[in-house]
One Martini backbone bead per residue (centre of mass of N, CA, C, O) as a GRO file, in nm:
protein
  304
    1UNK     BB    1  -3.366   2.695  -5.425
    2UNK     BB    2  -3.582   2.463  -5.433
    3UNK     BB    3  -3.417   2.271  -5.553
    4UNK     BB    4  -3.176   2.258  -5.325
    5UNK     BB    5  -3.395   2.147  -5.109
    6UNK     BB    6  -3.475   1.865  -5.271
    7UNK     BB    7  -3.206   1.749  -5.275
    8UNK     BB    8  -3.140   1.739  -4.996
    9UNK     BB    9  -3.409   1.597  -4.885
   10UNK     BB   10  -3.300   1.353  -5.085
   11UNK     BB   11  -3.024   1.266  -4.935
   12UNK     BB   12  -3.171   1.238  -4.628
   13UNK     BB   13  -3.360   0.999  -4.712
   14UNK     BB   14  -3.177   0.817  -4.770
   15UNK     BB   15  -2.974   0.784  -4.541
   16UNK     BB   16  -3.158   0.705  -4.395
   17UNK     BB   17  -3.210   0.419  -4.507
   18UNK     BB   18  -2.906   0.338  -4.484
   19UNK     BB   19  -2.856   0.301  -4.171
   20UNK     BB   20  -2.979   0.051  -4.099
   21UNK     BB   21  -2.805  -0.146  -4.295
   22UNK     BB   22  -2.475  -0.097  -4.279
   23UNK     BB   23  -2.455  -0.302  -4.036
   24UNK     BB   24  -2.508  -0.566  -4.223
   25UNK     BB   25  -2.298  -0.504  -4.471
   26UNK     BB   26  -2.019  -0.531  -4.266
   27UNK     BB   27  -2.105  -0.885  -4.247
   28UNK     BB   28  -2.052  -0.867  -4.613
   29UNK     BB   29  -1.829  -0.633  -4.623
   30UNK     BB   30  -1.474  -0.617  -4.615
   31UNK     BB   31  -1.470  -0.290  -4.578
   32UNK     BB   32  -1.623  -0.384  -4.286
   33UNK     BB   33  -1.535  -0.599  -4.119
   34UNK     BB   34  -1.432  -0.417  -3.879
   35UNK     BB   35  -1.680  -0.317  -3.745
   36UNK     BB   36  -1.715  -0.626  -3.613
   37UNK     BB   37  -1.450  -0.595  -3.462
   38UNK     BB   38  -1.518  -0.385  -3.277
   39UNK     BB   39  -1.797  -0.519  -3.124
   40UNK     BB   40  -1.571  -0.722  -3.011
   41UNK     BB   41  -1.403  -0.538  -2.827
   42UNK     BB   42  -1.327  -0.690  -2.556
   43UNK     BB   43  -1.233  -0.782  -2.320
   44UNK     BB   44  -1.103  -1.094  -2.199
   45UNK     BB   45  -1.339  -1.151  -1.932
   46UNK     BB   46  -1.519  -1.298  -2.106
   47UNK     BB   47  -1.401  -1.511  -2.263
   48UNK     BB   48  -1.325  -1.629  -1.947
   49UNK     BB   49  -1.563  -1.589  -1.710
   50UNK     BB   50  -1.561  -1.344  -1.530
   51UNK     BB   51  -1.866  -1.216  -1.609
   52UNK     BB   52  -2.116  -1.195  -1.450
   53UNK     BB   53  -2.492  -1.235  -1.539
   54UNK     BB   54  -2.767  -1.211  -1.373
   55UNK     BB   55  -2.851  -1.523  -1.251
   56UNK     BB   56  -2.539  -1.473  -1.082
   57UNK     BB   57  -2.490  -1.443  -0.718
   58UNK     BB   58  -2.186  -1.535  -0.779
   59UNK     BB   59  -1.843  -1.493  -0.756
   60UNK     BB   60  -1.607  -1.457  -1.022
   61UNK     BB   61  -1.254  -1.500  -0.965
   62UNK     BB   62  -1.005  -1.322  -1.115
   63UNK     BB   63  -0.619  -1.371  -1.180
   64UNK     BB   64  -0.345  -1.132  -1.265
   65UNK     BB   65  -0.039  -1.243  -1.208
   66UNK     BB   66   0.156  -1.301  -0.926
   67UNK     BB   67   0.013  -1.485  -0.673
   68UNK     BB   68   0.281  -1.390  -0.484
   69UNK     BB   69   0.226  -1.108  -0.461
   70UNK     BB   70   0.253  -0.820  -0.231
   71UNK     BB   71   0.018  -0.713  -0.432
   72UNK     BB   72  -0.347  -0.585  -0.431
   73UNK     BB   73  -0.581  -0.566  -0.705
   74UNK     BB   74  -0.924  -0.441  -0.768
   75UNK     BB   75  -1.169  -0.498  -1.012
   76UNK     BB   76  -1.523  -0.366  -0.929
   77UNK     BB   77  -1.825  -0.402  -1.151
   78UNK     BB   78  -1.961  -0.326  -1.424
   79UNK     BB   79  -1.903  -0.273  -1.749
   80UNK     BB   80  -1.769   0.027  -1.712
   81UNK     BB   81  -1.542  -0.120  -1.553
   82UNK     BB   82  -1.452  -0.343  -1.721
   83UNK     BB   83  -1.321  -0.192  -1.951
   84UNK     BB   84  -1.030  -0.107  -1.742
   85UNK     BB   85  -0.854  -0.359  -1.743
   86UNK     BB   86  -0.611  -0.267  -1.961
   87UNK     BB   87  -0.504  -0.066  -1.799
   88UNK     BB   88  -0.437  -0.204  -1.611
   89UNK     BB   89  -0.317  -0.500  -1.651
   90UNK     BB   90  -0.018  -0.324  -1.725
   91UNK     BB   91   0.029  -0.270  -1.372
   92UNK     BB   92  -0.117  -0.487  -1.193
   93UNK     BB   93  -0.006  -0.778  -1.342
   94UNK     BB   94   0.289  -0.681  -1.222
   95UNK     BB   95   0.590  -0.734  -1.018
   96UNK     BB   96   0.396  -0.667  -0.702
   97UNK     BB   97   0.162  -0.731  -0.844
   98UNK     BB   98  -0.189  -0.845  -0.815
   99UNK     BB   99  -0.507  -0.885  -1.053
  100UNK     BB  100  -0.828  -0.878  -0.908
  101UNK     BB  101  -1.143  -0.976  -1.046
  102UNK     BB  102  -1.499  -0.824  -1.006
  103UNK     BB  103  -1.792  -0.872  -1.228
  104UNK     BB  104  -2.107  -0.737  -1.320
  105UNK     BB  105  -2.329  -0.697  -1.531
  106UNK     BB  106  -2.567  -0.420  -1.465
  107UNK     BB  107  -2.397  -0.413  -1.133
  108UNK     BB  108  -2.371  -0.184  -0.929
  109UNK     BB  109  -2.196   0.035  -0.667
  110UNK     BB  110  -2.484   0.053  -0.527
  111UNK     BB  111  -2.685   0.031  -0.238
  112UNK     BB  112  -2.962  -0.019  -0.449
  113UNK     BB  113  -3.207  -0.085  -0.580
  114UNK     BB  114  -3.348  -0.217  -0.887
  115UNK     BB  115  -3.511  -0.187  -1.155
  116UNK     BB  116  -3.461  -0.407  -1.434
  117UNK     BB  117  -3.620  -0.424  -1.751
  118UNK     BB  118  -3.472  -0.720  -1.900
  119UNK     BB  119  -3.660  -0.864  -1.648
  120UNK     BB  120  -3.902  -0.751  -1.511
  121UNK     BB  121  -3.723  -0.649  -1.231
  122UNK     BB  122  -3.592  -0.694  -0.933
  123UNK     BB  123  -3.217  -0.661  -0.862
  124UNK     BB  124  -3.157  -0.905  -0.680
  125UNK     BB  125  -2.882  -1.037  -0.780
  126UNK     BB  126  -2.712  -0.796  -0.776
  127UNK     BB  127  -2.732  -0.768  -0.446
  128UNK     BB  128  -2.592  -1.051  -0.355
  129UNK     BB  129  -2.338  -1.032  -0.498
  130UNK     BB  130  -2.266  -0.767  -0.352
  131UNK     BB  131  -2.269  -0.892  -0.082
  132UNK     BB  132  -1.991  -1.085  -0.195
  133UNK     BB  133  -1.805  -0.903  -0.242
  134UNK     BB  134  -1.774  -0.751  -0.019
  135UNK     BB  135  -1.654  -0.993   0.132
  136UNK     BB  136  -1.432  -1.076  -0.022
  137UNK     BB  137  -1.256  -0.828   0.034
  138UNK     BB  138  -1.233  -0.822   0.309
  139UNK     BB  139  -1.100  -1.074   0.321
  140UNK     BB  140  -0.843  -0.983   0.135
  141UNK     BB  141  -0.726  -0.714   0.204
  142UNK     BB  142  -0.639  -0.483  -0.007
  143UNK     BB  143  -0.453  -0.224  -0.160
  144UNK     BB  144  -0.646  -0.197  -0.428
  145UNK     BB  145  -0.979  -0.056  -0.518
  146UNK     BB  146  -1.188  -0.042  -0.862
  147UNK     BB  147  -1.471   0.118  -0.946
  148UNK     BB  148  -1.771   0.059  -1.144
  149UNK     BB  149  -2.016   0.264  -1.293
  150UNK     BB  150  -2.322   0.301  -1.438
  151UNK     BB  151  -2.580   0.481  -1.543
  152UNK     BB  152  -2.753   0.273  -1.648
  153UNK     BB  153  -2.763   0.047  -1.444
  154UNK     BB  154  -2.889   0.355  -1.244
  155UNK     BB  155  -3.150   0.466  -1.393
  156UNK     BB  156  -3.327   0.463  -1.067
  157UNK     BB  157  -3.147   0.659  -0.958
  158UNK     BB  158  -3.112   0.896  -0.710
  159UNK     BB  159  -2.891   1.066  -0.658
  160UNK     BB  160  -2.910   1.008  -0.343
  161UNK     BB  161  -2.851   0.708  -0.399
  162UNK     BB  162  -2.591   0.730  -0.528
  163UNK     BB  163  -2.460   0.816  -0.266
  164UNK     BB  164  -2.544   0.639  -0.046
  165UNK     BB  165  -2.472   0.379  -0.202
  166UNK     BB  166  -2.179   0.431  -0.206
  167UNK     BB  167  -2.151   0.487   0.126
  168UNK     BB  168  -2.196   0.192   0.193
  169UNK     BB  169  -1.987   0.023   0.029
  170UNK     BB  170  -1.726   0.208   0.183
  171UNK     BB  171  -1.778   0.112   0.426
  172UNK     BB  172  -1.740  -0.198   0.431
  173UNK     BB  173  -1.417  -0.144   0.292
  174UNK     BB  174  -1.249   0.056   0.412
  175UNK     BB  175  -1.088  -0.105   0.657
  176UNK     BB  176  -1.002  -0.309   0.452
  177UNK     BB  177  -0.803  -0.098   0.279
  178UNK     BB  178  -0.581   0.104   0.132
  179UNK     BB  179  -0.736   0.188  -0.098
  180UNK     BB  180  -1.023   0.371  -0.326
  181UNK     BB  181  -1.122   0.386  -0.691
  182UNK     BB  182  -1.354   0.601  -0.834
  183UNK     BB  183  -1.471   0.589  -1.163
  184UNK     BB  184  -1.577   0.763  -1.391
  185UNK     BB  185  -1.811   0.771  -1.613
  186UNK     BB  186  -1.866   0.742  -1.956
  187UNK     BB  187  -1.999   0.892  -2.202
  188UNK     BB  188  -2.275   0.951  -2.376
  189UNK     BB  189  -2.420   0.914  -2.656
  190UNK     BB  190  -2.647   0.971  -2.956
  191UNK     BB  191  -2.539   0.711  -3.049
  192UNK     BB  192  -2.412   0.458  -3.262
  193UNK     BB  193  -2.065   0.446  -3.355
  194UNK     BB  194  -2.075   0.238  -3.546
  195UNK     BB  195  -2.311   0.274  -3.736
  196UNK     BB  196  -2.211   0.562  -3.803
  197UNK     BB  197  -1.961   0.470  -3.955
  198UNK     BB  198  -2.133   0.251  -4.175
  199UNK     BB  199  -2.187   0.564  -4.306
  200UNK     BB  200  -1.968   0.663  -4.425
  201UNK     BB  201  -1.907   0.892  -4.648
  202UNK     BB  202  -1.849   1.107  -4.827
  203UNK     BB  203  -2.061   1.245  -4.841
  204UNK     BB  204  -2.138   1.311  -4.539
  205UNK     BB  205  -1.826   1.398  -4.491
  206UNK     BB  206  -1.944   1.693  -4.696
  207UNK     BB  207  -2.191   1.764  -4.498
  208UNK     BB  208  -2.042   1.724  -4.173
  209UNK     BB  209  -1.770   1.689  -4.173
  210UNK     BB  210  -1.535   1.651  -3.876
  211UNK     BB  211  -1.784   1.596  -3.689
  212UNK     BB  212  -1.830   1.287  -3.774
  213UNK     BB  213  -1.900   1.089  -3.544
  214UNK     BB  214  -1.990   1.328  -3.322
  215UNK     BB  215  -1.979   1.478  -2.980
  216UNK     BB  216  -2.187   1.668  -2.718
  217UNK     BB  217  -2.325   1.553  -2.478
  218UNK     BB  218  -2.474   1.505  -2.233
  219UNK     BB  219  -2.353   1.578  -1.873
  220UNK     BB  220  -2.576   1.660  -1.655
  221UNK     BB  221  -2.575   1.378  -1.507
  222UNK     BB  222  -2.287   1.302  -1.464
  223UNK     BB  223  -2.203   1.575  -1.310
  224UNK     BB  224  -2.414   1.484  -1.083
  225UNK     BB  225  -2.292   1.204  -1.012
  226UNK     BB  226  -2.006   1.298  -0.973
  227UNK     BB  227  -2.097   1.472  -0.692
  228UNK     BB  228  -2.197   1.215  -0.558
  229UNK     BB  229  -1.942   1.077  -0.522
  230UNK     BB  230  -1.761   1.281  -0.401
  231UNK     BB  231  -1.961   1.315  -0.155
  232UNK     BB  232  -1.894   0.990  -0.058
  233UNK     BB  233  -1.564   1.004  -0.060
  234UNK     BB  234  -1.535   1.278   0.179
  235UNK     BB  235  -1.572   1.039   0.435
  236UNK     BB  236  -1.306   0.889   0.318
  237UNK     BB  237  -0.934   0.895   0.306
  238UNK     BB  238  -0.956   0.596   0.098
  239UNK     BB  239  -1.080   0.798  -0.103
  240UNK     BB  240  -1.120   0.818  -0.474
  241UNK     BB  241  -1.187   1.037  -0.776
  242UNK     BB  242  -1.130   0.922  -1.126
  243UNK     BB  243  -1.106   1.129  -1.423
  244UNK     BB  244  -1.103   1.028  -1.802
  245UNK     BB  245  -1.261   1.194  -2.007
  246UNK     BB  246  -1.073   1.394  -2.111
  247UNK     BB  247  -0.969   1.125  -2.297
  248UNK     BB  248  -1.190   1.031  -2.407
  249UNK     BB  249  -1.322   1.305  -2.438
  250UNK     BB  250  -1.181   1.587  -2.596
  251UNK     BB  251  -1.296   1.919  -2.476
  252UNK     BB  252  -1.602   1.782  -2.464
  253UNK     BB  253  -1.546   1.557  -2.750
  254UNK     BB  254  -1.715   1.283  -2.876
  255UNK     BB  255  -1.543   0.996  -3.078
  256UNK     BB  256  -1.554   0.730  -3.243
  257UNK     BB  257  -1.276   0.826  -3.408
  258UNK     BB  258  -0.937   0.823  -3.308
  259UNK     BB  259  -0.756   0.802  -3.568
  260UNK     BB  260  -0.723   0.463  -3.610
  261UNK     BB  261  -0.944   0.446  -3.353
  262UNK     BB  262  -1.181   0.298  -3.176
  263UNK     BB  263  -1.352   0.379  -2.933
  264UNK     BB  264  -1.636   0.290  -2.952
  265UNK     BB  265  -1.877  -0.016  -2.958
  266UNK     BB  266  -2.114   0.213  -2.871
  267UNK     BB  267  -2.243   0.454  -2.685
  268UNK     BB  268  -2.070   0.367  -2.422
  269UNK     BB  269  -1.828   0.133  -2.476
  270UNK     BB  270  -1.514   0.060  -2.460
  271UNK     BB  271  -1.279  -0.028  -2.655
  272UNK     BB  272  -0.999  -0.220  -2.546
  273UNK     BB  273  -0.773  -0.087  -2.718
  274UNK     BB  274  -0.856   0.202  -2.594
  275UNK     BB  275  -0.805   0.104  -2.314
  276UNK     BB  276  -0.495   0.048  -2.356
  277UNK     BB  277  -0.447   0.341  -2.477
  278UNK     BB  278  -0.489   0.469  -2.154
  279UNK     BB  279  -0.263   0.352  -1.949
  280UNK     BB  280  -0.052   0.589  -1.919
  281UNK     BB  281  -0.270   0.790  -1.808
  282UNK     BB  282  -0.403   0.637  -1.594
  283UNK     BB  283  -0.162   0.646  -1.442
  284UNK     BB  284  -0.085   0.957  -1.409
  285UNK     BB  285  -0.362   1.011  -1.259
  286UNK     BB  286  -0.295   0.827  -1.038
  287UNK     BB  287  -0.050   0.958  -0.910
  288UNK     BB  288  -0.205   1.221  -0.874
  289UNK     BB  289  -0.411   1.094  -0.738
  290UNK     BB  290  -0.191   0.915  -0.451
  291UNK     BB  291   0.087   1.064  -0.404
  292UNK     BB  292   0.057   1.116  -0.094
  293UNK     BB  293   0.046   0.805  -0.033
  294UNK     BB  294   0.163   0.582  -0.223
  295UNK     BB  295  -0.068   0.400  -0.380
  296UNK     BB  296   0.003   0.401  -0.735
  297UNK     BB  297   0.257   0.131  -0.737
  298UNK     BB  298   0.413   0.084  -0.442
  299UNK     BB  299   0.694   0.228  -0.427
  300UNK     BB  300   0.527   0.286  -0.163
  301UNK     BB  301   0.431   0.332   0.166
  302UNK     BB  302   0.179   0.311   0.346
  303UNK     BB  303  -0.038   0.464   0.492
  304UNK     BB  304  -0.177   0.359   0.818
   0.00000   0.00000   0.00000
């Protein structure tokens, strides 16, 4: 029996060993080199220069589809708003539609300040780029905006902070948008989904079976935050809540890789290719919460 102990605790301190290298590995050995195509898989967003960070307070927006299309729909958010562009862009930026992006990346939906550590100061650019984006909605008067935060960029902020600096925001566009989907935030995982898979080996894989590279998150902030979300938003008529975890983590088990494709490309931005595979749910579960109004497709008037 010691012996069987000496062994397995012989083998976890290797593994342990090789956690750090094999992710630089990936960047050297042939067989791992789709790693290193996962951790730059991002939307198009990024190539293109449209989302601003951190220094610019100016919001540069993109705009995809007929820019003569008779319907605008807005994409707004920080980077876990812009993970769900390839969803959208499938949708939104063809046929009677065309859609315009304004992101800025670590930037909040929230109209709250906050302590950035990355800069050792509050984001003040954030609040300014933020408080232009807003302006800017409101000249556009949109058929439809979609907003998007996560919980890393806001973990200064209070629940209360949450609800509050959310319906500031719908306070500013409601008047001028005709729908507001807001989008909640996807689970953090405990780990690096990339690292976990560049250890991915038999061993591993036959010490920790099916479960190998997935987890069940802690929800308990998310949760939180989502319930002040829609505590938010049920103050505004032409404001709903999104949430599409479900399809991220089936049954509340997030996978680093779902059967060929990688879902996650760190511990919580989805790859674009996995969000651009989730474009028919997004639209089904749009329809399904816009239904009464018709506003998530155009194909009917909206109520006035």
């Amino acid at each position: 029996m010691a012996a069987c102990t000496l062994v397995i605790l012989l083998l976890a301190g290797g593994l342990a060993l090789q956690w750090g290298n094999r992710a630089m590995e990936a960047q050297l050995d042939p067989a791992l080199a789709w790693l290193g195509q996962a951790r730059g898989d991002v939307s198009e967003l990024y190539g293109l220069g449209c989302d601003t960070w951190i220094s610019s307070a100016t919001p540069d927006v993109c705009e995809f589809g007929d820019k003569k299309a008779p319907r605008t729909a807005v994409l707004m958010g920080d980077s876990v708003g812009a993970q769900w562009f390839p969803a959208l862009k499938s949708r939104f930026a063809q046929g009677d539609w065309r859609l315009r992006v304004i992101t800025k990346s670590a930037c909040p939906m929230v109209d709250k300040p906050f302590f950035y550590a990355r800069i050792g100061k509050e984001y003040t650019v954030c609040a300014e780029w933020r408080r232009r984006a807003l302006e800017l909605l409101r000249e556009m008067k949109p058929d439809h905006v979609f907003l998007g935060s996560s919980i890393a960029s806001g973990n200064d902020f209070s629940i209360a902070d949450w609800t509050e600096g959310t319906r500031k925001v719908l306070s500013a566009i409601s008047p001028h948008v005709d729908a507001i989907t807001l989008i909640r935030d996807t689970p953090v995982l405990p780990f690096d989904a990339l690292d976990c898979l560049a250890n991915e080996t038999s061993l591993t894989l036959l010490l920790a079976g099916k479960n190998r590279c997935s987890a069940i998150p802690d929800g308990t902030l998310n949760d939180r935050i989502l319930a002040a979300l829609r505590e938010a938003a049920n103050g505004f008529a032409n404001a709903r809540l999104l949430d599409m975890n479900g399809s991220v983590c089936p049954e509340g088990r997030c996978h680093a890789k779902q059967d060929d494709l990688i879902v996650f490309r760190d511990s919580q931005h989805m790859t674009a290719r996995f969000a651009a595979r989730l474009a028919d749910k997004f639209g089904q579960n749009l329809d399904e919460l816009w239904h009464a109004r018709g506003l998530a497709d155009g194909k009917q008037e909206a109520d006035r």
